[in-house]
FIKOLZA-1660 file (N, C-alpha, C; in steps of 0.1 Angstrom, whole numbers, plus 5000, padded with zeros to 4 digits):
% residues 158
   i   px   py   pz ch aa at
   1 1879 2421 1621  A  X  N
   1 1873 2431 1630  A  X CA
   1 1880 2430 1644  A  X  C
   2 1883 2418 1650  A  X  N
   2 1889 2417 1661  A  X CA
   2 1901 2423 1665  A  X  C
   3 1910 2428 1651  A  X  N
   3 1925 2434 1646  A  X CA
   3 1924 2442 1650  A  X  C
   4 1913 2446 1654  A  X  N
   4 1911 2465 1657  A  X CA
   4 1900 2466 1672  A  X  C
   5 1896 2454 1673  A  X  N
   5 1887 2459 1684  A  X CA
   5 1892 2465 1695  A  X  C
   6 1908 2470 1700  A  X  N
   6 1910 2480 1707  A  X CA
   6 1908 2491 1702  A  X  C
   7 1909 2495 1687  A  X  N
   7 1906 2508 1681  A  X CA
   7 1890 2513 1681  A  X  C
   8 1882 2500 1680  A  X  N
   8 1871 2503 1684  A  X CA
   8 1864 2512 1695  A  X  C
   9 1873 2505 1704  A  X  N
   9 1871 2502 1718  A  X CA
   9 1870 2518 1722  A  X  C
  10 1880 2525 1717  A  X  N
  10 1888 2540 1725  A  X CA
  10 1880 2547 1711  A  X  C
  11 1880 2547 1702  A  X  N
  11 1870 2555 1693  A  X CA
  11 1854 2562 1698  A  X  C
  12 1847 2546 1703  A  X  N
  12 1837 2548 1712  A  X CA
  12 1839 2557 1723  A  X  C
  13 1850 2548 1733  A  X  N
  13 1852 2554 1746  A  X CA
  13 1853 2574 1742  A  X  C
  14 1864 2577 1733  A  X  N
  14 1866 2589 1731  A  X CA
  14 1852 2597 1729  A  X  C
  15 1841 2589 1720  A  X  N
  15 1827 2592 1717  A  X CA
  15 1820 2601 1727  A  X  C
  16 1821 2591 1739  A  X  N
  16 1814 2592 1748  A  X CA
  16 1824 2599 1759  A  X  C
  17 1836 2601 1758  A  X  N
  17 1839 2612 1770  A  X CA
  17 1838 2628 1761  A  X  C
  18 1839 2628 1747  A  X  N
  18 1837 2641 1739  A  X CA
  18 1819 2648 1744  A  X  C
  19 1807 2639 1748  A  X  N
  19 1796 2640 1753  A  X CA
  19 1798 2644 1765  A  X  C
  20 1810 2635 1776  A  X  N
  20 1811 2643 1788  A  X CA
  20 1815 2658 1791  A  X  C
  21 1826 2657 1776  A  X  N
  21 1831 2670 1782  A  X CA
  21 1820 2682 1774  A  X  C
  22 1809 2682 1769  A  X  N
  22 1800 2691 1760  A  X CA
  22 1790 2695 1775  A  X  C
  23 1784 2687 1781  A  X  N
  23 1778 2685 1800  A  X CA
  23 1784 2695 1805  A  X  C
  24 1802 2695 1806  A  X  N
  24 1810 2704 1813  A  X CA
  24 1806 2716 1807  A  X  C
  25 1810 2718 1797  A  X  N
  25 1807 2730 1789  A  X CA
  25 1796 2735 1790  A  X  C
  26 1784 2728 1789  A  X  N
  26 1769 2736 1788  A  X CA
  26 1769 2740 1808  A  X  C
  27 1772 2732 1813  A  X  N
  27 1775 2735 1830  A  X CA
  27 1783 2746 1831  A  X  C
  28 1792 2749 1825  A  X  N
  28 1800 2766 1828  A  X CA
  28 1795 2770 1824  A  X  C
  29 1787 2772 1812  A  X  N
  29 1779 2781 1806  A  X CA
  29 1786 2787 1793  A  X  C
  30 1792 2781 1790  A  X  N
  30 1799 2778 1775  A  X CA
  30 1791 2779 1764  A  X  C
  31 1785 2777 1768  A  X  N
  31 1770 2775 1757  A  X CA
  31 1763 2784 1756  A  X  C
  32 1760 2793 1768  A  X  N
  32 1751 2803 1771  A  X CA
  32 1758 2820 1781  A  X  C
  33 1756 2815 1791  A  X  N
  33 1758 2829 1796  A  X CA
  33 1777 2836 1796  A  X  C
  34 1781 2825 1797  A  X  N
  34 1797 2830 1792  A  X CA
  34 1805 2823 1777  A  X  C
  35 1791 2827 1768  A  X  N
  35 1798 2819 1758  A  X CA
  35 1804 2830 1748  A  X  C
  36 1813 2838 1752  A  X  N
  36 1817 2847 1749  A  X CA
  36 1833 2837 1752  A  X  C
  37 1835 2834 1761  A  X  N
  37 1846 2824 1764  A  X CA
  37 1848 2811 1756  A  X  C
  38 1839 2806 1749  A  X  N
  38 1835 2791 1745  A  X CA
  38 1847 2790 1736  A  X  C
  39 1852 2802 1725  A  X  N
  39 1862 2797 1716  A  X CA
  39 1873 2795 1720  A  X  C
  40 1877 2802 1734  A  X  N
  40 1891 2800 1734  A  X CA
  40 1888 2780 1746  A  X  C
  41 1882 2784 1757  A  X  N
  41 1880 2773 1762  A  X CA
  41 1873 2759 1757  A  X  C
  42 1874 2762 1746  A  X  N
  42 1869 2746 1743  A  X CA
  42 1877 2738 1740  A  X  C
  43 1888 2746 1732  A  X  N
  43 1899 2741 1730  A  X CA
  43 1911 2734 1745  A  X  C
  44 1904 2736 1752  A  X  N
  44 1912 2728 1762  A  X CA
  44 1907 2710 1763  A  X  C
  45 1898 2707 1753  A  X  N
  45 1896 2694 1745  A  X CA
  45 1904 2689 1743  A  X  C
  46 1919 2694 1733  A  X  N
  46 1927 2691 1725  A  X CA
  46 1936 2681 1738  A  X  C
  47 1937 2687 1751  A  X  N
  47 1947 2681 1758  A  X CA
  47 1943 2670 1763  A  X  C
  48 1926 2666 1763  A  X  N
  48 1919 2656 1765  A  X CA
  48 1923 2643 1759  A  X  C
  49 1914 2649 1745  A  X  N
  49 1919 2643 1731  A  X CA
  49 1935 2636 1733  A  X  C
  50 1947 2646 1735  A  X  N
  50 1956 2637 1732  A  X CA
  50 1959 2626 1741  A  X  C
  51 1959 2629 1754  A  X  N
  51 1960 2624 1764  A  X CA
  51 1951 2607 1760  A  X  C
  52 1940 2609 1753  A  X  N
  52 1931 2594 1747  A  X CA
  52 1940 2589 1737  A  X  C
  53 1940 2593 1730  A  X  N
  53 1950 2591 1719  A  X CA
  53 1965 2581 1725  A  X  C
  54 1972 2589 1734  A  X  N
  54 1980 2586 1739  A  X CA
  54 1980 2571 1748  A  X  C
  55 1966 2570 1760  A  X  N
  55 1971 2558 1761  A  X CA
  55 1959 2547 1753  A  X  C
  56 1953 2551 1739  A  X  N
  56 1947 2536 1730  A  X CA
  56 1960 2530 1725  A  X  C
  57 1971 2539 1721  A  X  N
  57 1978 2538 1714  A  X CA
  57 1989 2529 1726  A  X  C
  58 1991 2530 1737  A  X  N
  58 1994 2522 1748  A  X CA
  58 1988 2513 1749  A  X  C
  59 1979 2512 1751  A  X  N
  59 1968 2499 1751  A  X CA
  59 1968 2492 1736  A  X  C
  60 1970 2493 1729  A  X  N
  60 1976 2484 1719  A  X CA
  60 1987 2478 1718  A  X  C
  61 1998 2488 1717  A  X  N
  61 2013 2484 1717  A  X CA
  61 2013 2474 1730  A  X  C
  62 2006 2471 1741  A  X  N
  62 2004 2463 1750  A  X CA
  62 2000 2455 1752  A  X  C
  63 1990 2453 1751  A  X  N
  63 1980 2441 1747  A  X CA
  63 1978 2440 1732  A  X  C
  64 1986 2445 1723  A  X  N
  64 1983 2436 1705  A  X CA
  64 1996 2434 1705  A  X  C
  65 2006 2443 1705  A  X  N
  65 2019 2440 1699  A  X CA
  65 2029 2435 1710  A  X  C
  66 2027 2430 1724  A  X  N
  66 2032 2425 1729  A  X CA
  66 2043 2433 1736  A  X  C
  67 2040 2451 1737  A  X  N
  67 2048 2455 1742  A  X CA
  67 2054 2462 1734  A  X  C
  68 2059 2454 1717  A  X  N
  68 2066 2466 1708  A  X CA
  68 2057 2469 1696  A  X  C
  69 2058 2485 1696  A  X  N
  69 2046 2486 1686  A  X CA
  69 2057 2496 1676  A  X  C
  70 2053 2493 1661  A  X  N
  70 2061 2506 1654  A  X CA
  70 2057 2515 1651  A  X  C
  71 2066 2525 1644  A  X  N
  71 2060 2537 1648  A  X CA
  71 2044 2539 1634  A  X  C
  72 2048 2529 1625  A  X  N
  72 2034 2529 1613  A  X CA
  72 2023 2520 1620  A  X  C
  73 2026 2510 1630  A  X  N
  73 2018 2503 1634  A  X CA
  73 2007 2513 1644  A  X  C
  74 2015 2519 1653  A  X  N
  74 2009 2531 1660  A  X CA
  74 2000 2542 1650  A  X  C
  75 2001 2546 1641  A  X  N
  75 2000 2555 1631  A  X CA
  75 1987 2547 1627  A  X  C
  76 1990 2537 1619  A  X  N
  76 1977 2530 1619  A  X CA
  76 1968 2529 1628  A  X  C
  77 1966 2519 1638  A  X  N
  77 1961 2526 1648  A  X CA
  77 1953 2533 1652  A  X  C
  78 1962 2548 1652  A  X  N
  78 1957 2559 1656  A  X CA
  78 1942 2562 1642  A  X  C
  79 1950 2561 1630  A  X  N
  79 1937 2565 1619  A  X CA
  79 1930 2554 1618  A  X  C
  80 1926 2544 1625  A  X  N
  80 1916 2537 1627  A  X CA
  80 1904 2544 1640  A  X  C
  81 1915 2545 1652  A  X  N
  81 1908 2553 1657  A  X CA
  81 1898 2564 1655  A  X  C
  82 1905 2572 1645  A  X  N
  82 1902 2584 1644  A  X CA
  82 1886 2583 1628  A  X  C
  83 1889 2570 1625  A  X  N
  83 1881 2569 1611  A  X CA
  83 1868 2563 1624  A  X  C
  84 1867 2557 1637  A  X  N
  84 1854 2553 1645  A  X CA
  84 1847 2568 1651  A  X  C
  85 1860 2580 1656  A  X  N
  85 1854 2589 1661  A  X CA
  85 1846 2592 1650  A  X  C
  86 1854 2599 1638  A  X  N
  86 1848 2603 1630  A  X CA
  86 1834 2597 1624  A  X  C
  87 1829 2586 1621  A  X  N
  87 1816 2579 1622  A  X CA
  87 1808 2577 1634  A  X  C
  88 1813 2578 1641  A  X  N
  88 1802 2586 1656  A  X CA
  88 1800 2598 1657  A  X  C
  89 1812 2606 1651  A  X  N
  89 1805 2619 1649  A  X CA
  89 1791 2625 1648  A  X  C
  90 1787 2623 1639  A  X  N
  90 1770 2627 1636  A  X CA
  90 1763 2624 1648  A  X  C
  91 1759 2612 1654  A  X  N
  91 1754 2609 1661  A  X CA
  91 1761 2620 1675  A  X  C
  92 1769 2623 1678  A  X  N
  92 1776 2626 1694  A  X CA
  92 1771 2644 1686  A  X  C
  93 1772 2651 1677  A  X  N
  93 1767 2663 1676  A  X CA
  93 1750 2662 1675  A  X  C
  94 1741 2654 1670  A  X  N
  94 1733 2657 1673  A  X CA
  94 1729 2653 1685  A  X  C
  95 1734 2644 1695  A  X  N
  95 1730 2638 1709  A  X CA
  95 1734 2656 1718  A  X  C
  96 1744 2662 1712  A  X  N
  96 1750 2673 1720  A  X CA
  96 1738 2685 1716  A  X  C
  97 1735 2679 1705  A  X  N
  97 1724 2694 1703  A  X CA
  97 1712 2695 1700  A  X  C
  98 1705 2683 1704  A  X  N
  98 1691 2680 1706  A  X CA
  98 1689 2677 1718  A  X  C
  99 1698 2669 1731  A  X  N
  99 1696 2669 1742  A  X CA
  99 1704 2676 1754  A  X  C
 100 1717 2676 1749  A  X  N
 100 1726 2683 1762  A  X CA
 100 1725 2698 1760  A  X  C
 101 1729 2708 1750  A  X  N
 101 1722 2721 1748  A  X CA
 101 1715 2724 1737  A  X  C
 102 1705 2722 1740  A  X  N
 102 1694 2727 1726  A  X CA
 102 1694 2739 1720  A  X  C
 103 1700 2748 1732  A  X  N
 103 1701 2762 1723  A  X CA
 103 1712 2770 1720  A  X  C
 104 1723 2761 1721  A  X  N
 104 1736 2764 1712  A  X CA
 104 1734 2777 1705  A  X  C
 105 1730 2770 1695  A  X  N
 105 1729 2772 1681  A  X CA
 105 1720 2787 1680  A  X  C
 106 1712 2790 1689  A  X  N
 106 1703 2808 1690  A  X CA
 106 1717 2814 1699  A  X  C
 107 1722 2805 1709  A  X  N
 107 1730 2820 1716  A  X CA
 107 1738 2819 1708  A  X  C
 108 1745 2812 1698  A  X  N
 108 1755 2814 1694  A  X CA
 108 1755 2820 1681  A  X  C
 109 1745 2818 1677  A  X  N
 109 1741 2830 1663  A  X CA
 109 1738 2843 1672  A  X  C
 110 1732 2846 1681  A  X  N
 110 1730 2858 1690  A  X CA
 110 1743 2861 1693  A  X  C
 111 1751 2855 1699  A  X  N
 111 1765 2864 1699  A  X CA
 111 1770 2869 1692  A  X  C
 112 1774 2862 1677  A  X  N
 112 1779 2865 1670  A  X CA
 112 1774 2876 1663  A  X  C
 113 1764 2880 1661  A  X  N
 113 1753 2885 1654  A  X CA
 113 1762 2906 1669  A  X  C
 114 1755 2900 1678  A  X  N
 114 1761 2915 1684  A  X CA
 114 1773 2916 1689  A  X  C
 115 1781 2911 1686  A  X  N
 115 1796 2913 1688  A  X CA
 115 1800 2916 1677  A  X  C
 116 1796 2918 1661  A  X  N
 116 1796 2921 1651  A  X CA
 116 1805 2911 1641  A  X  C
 117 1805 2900 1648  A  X  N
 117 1817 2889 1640  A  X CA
 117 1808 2885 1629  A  X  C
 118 1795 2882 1627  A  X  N
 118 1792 2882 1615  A  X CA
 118 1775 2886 1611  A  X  C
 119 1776 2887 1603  A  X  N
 119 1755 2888 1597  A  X CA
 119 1745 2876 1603  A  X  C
 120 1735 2879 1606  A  X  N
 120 1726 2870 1612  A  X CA
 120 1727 2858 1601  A  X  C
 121 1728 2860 1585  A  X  N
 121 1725 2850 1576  A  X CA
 121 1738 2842 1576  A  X  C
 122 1751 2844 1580  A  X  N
 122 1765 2841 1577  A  X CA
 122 1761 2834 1589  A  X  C
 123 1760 2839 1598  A  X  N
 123 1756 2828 1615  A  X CA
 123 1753 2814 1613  A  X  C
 124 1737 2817 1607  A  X  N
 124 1728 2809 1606  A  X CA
 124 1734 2806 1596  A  X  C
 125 1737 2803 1589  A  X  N
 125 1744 2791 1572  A  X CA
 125 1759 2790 1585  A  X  C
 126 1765 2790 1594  A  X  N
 126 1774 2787 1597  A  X CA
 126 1773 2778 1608  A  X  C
 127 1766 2781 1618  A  X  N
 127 1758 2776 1630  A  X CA
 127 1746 2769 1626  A  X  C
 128 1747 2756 1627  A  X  N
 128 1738 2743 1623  A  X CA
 128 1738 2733 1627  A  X  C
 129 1732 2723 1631  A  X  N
 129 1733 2707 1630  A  X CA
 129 1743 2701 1617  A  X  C
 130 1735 2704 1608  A  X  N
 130 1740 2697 1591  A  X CA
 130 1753 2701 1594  A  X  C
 131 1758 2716 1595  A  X  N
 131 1770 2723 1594  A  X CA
 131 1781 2717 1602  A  X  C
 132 1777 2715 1615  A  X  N
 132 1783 2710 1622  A  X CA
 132 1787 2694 1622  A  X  C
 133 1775 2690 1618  A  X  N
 133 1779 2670 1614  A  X CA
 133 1791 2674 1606  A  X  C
 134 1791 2679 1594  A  X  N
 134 1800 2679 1586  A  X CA
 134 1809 2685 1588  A  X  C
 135 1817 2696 1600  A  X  N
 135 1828 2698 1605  A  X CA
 135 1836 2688 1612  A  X  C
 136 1824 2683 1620  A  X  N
 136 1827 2671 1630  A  X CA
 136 1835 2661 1621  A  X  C
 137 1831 2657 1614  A  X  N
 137 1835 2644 1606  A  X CA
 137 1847 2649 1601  A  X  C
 138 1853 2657 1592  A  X  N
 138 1859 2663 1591  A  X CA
 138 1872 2664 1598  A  X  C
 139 1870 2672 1610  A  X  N
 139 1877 2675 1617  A  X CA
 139 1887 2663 1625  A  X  C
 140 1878 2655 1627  A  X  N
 140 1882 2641 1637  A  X CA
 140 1888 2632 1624  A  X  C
 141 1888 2634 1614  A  X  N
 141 1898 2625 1604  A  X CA
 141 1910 2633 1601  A  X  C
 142 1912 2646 1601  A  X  N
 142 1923 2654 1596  A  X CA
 142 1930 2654 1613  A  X  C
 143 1922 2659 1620  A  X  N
 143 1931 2658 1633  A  X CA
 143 1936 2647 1639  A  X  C
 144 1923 2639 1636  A  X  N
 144 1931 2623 1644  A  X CA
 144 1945 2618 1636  A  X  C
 145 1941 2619 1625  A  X  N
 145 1953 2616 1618  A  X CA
 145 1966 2624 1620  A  X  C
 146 1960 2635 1624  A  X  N
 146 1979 2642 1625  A  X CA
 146 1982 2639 1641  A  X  C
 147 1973 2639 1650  A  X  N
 147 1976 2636 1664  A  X CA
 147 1978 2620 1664  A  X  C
 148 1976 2606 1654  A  X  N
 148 1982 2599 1652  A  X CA
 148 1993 2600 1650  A  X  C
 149 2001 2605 1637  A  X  N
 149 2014 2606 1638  A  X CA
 149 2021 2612 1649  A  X  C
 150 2018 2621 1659  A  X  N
 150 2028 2623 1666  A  X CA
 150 2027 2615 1679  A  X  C
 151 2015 2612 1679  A  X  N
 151 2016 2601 1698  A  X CA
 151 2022 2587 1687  A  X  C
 152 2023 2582 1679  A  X  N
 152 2026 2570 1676  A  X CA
 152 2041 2572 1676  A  X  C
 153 2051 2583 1672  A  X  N
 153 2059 2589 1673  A  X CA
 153 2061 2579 1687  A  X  C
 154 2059 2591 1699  A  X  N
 154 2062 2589 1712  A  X CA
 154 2061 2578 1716  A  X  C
 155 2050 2567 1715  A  X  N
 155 2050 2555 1721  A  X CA
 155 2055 2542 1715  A  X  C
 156 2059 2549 1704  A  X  N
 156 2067 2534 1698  A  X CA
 156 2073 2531 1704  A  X  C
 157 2078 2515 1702  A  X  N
 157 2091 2509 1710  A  X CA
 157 2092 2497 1701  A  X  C
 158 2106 2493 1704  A  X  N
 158 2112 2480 1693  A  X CA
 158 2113 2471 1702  A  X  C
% end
C-alpha cells in the first residue's frame, strides 16, 4: 500500500478538487439558470484534470523514483490513479447531487425536454444518480487511463 500512497494521495486530492469545481459550476449557474451553457463549459475540467495528472505524476517520478521515472512506470501510476478516482466516484456524484445541487437532475431533464434534445422518459432514464455513478466510474477509468499514457509520455525521464 505504501508503493502507491502518492497515487492515493492525488486520486483523493483530484476527488475533492472535482467537488470544488461542481460549487464553481452550480455558482455560475451551470446547473440552473445558464445551464444551457453547462455542456460545452464543463468540459473546461479536462484542463484541470490534466494539469492533476501532470504534476501526481511529478510527484512521484520525484519523491518515488528519485527523479527518473519511465515512461510504464508513469503509466502505471497514472492507472492507479485513475482506478482511486474512479472508486470515489460514487461517493463525489452523490455528495454533488444530494448536497451541492439537488436539482440538477429537474433543470436538466427540463432543458432537455424544451430544447427538444430528447423525451421527458429518454431524460429521465438518462439523467440520474444510478446513471450517473455508473458514467462516473466509467469515465474516470477510460479517461484516466488514456490521460495516463500521454502525461507519463511527457514527464518521463532516464
Amino acid at each position: 500500500m505504501k508503493k502507491f500512497s502518492i497515487e492515493i494521495k492525488w486520486g483523493i486530492l483530484f476527488t475533492i478538487i472535482s467537488l470544488v469545481w461542481m460549487f464553481l459550476e452550480k455558482g455560475l449557474g451551470w446547473h440552473d439558470e445558464n445551464i444551457a451553457q453547462h455542456a460545452i463549459y464543463t468540459n473546461l475540467f479536462a484542463i484541470v484534470a490534466i494539469a492533476l495528472y501532470v504534476v501526481a505524476l511529478l510527484d512521484k517520478r520525484k519523491n518515488f523514483y528519485q527523479g527518473k521515472m519511465t515512461w510504464s512506470q508513469g503509466f502505471i501510476s497514472g492507472i492507479v490513479i485513475s482506478i482511486v478516482v474512479a472508486i470515489f466516484s460514487p461517493l463525489a456524484q452523490y455528495i454533488t447531487h444530494e448536497f451541492i445541487t439537488p436539482d440538477y437532475f429537474d433543470n436538466i431533464i427540463a432543458y432537455s425536454v424544451e430544447s427538444g434534445a430528447m423525451t421527458k422518459a429518454a431524460a429521465e432514464e438518462y439523467f440520474n444518480l444510478t446513471s450517473y455513478i455508473i458514467q462516473s466510474f466509467f469515465f474516470a477509468l477510460v479517461v484516466g487511463v488514456v490521460t495516463s499514457a500521454i502525461v507519463a509520455f511527457f514527464v518521463k525521464m532516464k
